[in-house]
GUBAZA-609054 format. One record per residue (C-alpha): chain; residue number from 1; x, y, z; residue in one letter. Coordinates in steps of 0.5 Angstrom, whole numbers, padded with zeros to 4 digits. Layout:
N
A:NUM:X:Y:Z:a
...
//
This chain:
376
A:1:0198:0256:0277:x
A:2:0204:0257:0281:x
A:3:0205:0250:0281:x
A:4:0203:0248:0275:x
A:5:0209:0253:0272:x
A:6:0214:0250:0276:x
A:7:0213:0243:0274:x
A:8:0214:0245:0267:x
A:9:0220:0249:0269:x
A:10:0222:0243:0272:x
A:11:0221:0239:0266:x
A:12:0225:0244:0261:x
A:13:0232:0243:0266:x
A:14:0231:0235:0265:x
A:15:0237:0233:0261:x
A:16:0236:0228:0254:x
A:17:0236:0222:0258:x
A:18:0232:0224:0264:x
A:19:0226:0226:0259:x
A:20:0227:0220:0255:x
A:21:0227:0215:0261:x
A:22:0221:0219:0263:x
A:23:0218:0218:0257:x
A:24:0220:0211:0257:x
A:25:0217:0209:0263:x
A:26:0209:0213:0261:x
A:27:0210:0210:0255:x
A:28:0211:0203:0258:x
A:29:0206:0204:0263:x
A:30:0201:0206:0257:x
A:31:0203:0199:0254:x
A:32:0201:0195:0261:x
A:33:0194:0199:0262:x
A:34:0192:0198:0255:x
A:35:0193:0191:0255:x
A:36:0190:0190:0262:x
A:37:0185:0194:0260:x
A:38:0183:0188:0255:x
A:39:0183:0192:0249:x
A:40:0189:0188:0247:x
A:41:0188:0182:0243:x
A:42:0194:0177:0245:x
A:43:0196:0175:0239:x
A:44:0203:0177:0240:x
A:45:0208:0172:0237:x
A:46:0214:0168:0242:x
A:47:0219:0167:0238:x
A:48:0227:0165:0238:x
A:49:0232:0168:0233:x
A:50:0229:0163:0228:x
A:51:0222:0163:0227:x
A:52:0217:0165:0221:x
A:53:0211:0169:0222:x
A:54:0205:0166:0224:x
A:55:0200:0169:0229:x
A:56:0198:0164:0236:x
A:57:0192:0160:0231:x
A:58:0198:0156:0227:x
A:59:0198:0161:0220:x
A:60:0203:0165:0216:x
A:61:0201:0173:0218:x
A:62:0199:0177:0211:x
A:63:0207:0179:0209:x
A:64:0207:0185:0204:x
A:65:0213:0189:0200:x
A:66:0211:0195:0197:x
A:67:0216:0198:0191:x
A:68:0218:0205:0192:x
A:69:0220:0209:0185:x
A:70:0224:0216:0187:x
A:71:0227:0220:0182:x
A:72:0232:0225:0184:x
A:73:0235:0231:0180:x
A:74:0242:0234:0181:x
A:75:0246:0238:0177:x
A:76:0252:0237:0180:x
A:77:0251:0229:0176:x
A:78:0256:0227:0172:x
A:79:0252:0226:0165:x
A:80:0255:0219:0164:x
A:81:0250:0217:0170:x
A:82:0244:0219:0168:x
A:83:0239:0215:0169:x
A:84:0243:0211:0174:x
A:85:0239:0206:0178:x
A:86:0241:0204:0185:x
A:87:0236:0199:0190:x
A:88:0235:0200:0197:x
A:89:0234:0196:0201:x
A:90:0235:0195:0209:x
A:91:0233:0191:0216:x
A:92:0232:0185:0214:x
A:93:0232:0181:0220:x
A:94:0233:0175:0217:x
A:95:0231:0170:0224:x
A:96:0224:0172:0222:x
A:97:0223:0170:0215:x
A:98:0222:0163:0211:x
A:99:0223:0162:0203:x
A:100:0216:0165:0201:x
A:101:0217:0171:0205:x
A:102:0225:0173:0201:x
A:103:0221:0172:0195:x
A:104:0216:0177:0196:x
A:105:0223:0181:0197:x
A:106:0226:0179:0191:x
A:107:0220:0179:0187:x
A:108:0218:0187:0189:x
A:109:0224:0190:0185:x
A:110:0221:0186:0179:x
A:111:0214:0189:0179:x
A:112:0216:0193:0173:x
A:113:0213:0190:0167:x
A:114:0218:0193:0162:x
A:115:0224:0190:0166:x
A:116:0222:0184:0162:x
A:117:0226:0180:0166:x
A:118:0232:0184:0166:x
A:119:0235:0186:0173:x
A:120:0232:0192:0174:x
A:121:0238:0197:0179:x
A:122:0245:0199:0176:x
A:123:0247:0197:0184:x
A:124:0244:0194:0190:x
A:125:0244:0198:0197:x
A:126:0244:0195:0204:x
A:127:0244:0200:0209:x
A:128:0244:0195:0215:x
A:129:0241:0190:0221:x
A:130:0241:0184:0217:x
A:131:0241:0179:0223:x
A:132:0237:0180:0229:x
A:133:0241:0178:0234:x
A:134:0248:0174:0231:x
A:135:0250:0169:0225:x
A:136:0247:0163:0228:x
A:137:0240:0166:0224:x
A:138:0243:0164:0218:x
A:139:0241:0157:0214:x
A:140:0243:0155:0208:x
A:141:0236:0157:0205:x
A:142:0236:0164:0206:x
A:143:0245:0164:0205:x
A:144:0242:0162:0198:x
A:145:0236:0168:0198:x
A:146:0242:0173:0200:x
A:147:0246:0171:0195:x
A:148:0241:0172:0189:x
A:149:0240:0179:0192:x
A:150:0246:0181:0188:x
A:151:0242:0178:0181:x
A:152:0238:0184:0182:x
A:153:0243:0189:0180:x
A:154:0246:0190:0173:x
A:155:0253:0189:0175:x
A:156:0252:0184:0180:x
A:157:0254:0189:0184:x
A:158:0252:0189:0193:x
A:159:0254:0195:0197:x
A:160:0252:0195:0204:x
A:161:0254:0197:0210:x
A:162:0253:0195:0218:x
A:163:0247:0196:0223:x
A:164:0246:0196:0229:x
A:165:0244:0189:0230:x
A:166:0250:0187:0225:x
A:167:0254:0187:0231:x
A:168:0252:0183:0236:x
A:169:0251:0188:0240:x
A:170:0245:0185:0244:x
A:171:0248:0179:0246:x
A:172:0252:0183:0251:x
A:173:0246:0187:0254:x
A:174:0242:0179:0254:x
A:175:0247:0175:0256:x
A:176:0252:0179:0259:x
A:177:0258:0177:0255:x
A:178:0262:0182:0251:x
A:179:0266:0177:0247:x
A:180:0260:0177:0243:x
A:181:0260:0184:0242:x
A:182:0264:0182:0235:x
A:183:0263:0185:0228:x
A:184:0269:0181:0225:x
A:185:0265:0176:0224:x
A:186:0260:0179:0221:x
A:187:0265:0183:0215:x
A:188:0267:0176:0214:x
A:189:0260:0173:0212:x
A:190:0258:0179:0208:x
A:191:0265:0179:0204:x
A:192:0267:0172:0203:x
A:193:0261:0168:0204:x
A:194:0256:0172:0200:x
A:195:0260:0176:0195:x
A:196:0258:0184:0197:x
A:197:0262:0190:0197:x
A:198:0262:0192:0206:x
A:199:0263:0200:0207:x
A:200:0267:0200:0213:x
A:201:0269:0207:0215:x
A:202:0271:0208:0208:x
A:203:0269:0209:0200:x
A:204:0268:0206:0194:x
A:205:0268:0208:0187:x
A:206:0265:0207:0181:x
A:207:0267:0209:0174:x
A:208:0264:0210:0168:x
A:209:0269:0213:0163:x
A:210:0271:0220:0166:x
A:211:0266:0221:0171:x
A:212:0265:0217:0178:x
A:213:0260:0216:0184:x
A:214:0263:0215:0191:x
A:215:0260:0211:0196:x
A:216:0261:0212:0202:x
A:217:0259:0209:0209:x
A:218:0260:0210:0216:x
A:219:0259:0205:0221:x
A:220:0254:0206:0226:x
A:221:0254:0211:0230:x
A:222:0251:0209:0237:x
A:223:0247:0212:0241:x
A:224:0247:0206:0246:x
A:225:0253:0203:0251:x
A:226:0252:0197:0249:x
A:227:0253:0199:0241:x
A:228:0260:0200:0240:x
A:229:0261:0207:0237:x
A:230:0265:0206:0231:x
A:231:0262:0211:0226:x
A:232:0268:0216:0223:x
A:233:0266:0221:0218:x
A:234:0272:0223:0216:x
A:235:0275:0215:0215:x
A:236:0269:0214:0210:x
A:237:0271:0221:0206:x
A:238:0279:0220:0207:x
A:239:0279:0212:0206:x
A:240:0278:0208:0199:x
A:241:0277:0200:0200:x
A:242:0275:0199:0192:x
A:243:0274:0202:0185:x
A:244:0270:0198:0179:x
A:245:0270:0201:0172:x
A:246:0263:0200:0171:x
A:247:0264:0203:0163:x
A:248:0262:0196:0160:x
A:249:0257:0190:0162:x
A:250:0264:0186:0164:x
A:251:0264:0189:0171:x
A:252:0273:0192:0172:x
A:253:0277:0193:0178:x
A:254:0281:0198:0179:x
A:255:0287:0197:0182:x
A:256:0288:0201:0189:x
A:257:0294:0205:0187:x
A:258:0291:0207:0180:x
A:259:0284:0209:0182:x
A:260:0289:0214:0189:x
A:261:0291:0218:0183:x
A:262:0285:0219:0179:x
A:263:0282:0226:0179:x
A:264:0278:0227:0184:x
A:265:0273:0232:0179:x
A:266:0266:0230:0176:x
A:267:0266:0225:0183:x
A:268:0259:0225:0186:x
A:269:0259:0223:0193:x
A:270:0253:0219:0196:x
A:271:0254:0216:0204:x
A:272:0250:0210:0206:x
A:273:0248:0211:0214:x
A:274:0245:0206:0218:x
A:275:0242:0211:0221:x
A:276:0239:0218:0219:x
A:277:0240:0223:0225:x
A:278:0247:0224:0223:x
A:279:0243:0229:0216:x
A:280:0245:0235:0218:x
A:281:0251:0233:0219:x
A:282:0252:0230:0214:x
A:283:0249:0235:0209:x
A:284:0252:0242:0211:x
A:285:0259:0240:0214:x
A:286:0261:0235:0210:x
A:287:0257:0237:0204:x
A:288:0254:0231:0201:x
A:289:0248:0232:0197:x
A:290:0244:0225:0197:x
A:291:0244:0220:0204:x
A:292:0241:0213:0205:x
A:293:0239:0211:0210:x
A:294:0234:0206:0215:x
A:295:0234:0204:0222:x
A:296:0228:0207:0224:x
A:297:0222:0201:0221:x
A:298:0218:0207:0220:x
A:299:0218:0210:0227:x
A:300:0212:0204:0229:x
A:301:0211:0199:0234:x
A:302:0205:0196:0230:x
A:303:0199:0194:0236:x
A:304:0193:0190:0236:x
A:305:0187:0193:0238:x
A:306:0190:0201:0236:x
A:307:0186:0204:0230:x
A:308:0192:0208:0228:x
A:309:0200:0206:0229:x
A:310:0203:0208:0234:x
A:311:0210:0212:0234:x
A:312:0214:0211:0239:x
A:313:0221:0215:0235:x
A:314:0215:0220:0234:x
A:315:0212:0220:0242:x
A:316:0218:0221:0244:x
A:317:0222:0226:0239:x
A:318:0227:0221:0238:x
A:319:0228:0221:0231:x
A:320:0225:0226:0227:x
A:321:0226:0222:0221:x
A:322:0221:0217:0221:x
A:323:0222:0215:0214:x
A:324:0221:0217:0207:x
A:325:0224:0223:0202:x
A:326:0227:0229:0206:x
A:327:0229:0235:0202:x
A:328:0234:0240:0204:x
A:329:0230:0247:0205:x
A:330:0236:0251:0202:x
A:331:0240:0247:0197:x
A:332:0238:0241:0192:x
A:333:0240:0236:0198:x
A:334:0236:0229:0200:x
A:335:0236:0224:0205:x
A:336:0231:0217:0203:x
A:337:0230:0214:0210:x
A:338:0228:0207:0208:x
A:339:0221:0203:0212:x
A:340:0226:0197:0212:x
A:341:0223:0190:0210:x
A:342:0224:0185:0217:x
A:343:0220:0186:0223:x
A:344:0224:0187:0230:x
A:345:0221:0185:0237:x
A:346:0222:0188:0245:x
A:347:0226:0182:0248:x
A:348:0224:0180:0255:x
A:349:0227:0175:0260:x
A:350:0232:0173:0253:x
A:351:0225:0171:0249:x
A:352:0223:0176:0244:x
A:353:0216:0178:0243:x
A:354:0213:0181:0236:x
A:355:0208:0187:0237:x
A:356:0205:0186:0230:x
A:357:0198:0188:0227:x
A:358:0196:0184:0220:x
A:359:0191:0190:0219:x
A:360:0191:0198:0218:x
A:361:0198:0198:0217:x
A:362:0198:0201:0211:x
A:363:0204:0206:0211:x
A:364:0207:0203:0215:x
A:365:0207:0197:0210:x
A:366:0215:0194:0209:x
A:367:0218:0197:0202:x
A:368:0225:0196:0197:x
A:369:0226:0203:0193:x
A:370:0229:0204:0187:x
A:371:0232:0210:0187:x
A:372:0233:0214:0180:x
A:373:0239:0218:0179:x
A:374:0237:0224:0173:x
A:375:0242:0231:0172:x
A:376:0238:0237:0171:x
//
């Protein structure tokens, strides 16, 4: 008993990083054991940056999208922006997917039937990781597909902001070499390339008659050495990149200089956050009452041969915001942690392995979202 104790009092006085190697390494070692065990099927996919899905018989693996409608009530919502519509969508790793699979994307914010064709969201959200690795992913097949992402927005008008993923960051940890560690690049492809509105550390505006929303974004905040740190809430509050008026169809831009000077009442504030544990933060010092957020995949690394998904964010007590609607307790509040509709995969030996099951995979099924604005 004695000794029992004392391996416990042990464990309480290990630092963050120690339990989380530790918890690493069980973690690995039940990986191996299961799969030595026999019990893991060897399906998994070899793949390089580029690669449709297919399992090790040749054929494309069953690729489903779900649609996700949330209404939200504020009360502090300008009346012009009742009913405003915002689409969600996040972790695209684009290497992974050919024409059919964009198109399921695409095609899941046109599920409503009273759309009759019309784009169903006021605005377009991207929350980050739109490569895998870096831009060599990209073809002029899914350049075209991310462009048309835009159509799906009223004012053909795409917000997003920068993951993880998005910085090059991996290639430093792969390939040892930090020149690649370059988001420049990246900011570029977004903006010039495909025309959407990048969130860098600042905030856009959007007007309807006297009323506005802020979108504000931060840059992701890493938790990792070779993520660069960036990540300033006080930039994304403080600085305007852009202002639209959004009163007509015919989208307008306001000019930087005016949109300083305007009244700073009937704004409500939105932060766009790669990743979501940041929450509490964000909600009670900074006062935000509604965050996006993805990164996370659902918490899963999906396993043939396992009747249940396995969370390695919940094994681990990493991210205690898996995915999903969470509500604050003591104030009208929310943050969505979207599921994300790409796949990432463990790299080893600089070739990367997909643990992915085409079966019992239901709530961990990929999703776009359309979030609802109301006032109450």
């Amino acid at each position: 008993m004695q000794f029992l104790l004392n391996r416990i009092f042990c464990f309480a006085a290990m630092t963050n990083s120690t339990k989380s190697l530790l918890f690493s390494i069980l973690g690995l070692l039940f990986i191996v054991c299961y799969s030595n065990s026999g019990q893991l099927k060897k399906r998994d996919i070899q793949v390089n940056a580029s690669v449709s899905l297919k399992d090790d018989s040749g054929r494309d693996i069953d690729y489903r999208v779900n649609l996700v409608e949330k209404t939200l009530k504020f009360k502090e919502l300008p009346k012009e922006f009742h009913n405003f519509k915002i689409g969600l969508i996040t972790d695209i790793h684009i290497g992974y997917f050919k024409k059919h699979h964009m198109d399921k994307i695409y095609n899941a914010f046109f599920k409503k039937k009273c759309n009759k064709g019309r784009p169903p969201v006021d605005v377009m959200v991207f929350l980050g990781d739109l490569v895998n690795y870096d831009l060599t992913e990209m073809d002029d097949e899914r350049e075209k597909w991310l462009k048309k992402l835009k159509k799906c927005s009223k004012y053909n008008l795409l917000l997003s902001i920068l993951g993880n993923h998005d910085y090059d960051s991996y290639n430093c940890f792969i390939y040892k070499d930090p020149q690649k560690c370059y988001d420049k690049k990246m900011a570029y492809f977004q903006r010039k390339t495909l025309g959407w509105d990048l969130i860098k550390n600042s905030h856009i505006i959007l007007k309807k008659g006297n009323s506005k929303i802020k979108f504000a974004g931060i840059e992701h905040l890493g938790r990792k050495s070779t993520i660069p740190f960036r990540g300033s809430i006080n930039k994304a509050i403080t600085r305007l990149s852009k202002a639209y008026d959004i009163s007509d169809i015919a989208i307008k831009k306001i000019p930087l200089n005016k949109a300083r000077k305007m009244d700073k009442k009937n704004t409500f504030p939105i932060m766009l956050a790669h990743d979501p544990s940041m929450r509490d933060i964000l909600w009670y010092r900074h006062n935000f009452p509604l965050i996006f957020s993805g990164h996370t995949h659902g918490s899963s690394i999906l396993l043939d041969g396992i009747k249940q998904d396995w969370s390695l964010d919940a094994f681990f007590c990493r991210n205690p915001f898996p995915a999903g609607l969470y509500t604050s307790k003591c104030s009208n509040k929310f943050l969505y942690v979207s599921k994300g509709v790409g796949l990432s995969g463990v790299n080893l030996f600089k070739k990367e392995i997909i643990l992915y099951k085409e079966r019992n995979r239901a709530s961990r099924i990929p999703e776009v979202v359309i979030i609802t604005l109301k006032k109450c």
